[in-house]
N, C-alpha and C positions, 0 to 999 in steps of 0.2 A: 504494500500500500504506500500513500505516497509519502503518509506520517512516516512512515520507517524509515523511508532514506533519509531524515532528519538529522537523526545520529549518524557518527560516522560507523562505516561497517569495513571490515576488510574486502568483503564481497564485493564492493564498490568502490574502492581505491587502492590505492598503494598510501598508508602513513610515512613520508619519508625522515620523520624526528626520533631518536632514540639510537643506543647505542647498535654496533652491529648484530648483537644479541637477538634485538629485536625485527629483525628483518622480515618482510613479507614472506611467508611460505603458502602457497597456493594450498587449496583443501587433499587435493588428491596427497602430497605430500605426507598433510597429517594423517589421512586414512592409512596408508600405508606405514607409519609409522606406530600406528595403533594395534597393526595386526598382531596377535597372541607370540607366532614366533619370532619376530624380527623387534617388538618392542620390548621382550624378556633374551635377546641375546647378547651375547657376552663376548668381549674379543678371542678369551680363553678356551672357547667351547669346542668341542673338535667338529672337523671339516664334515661328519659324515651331517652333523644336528647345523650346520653351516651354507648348506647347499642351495635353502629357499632364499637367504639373503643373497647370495652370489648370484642365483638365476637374475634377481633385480637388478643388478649392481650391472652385470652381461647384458641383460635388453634393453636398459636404460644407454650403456652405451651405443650400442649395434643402432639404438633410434637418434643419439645425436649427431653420431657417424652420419649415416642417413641424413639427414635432415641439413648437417653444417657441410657437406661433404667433404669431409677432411677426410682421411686416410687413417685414422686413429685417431683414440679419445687419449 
């Protein structure tokens, strides 16, 4: 509605005041960061309990390969 864009919303801008800390991160970001495995993992954990975060880490690159077309991320 149109009262709600009133306030400011992340949804509708970019805040550019605040330490680095606080940087824009887009929703899909936090979704992703929420999921059960990847926001209880540990740098320590071994590679087999490791593999769903690498998947992400691997397609995220391979799409900005794609996308920026560089030759490597």
């Amino acid at each position: 509605t149109r009262m709600s864009t009133w306030n400011y919303a992340i949804d509708l801008g970019m805040y550019p005041l605040g330490s680095c800390t606080m940087k824009y991160n887009p929703r899909v970001n936090e979704a992703v960061a929420r999921v059960e495995g990847i926001a209880n993992g540990h740098p320590y954990q071994p590679e087999k309990i490791s593999q769903g975060a690498l998947r992400i880490i691997k397609t995220l690159s391979e799409c900005l390969i794609e996308i920026t077309g560089m030759d490597a991320i």
